[in-house]
N, C-alpha and C positions, 0 to 999 in steps of 0.2 A: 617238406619239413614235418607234413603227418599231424597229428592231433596237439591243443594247442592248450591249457590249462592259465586261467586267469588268475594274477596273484594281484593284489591291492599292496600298499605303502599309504602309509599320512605324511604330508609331507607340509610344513610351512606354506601357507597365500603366497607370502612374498617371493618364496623359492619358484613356485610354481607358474608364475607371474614373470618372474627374471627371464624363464627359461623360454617359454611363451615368447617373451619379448626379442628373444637370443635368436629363436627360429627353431630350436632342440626337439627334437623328435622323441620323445622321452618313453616311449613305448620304445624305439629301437634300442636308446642310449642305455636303457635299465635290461634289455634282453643280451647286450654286448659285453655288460658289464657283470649279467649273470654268468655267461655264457667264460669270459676271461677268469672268474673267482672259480670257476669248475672245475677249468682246463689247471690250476694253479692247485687244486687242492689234491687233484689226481696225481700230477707231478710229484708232486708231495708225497702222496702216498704213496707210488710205484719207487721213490728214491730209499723211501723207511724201510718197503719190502727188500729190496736190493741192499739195502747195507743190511740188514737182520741176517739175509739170505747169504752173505758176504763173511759174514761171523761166523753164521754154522758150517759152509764149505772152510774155512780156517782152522776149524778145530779137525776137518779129514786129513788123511795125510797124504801124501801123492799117488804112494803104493795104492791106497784101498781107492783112491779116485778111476786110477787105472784100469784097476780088477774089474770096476760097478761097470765101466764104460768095456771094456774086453767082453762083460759078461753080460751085460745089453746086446752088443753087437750078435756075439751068438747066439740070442733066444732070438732073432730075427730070422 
C-alpha cells in the first residue's frame, strides 16, 4: 500500500464508545469509507468528462470525423 499519511476526526465519547463496544475497527471502517467516497467522486468526474466530451463530438459531423480518422491513419 506504500506510504501512509494520518488524518484525525472529532468525533462524539458516546459514538466512539458504541463503536468500541460494536467491535468496529474504525481505522479500517473510516479508510473504506475513504477509499468508496473517491472511487464515487472519480466516477463522477470521468461521467461529466464523457458527456462534455459527448457534446463536442455532436456538434462534428460524420464527414469531418471520417477525414480526422482517414487522416490519422495515414500520418502513421
Amino acid at each position: 500500500m506504500g506510504e501512509h499519511a494520518t488524518v484525525t476526526a472529532k468525533i462524539p465519547v458516546e459514538l466512539k464508545e458504541r463503536l468500541k463496544n460494536l467491535g468496529v475497527n474504525v481505522s479500517r471502517l473510516i479508510r473504506e469509507a475513504l477509499e468508496l467516497e473517491a472511487n464515487r467522486l472519480e466516477g463522477e468526474r470521468i461521467r461529466r468528462l464523457a458527456e462534455e466530451a459527448g457534446e463536442i463530438l455532436q456538434k462534428i459531423s460524420a464527414e469531418e470525423l471520417v477525414e480526422a480518422v482517414r487522416l490519422g491513419r495515414e500520418g502513421r
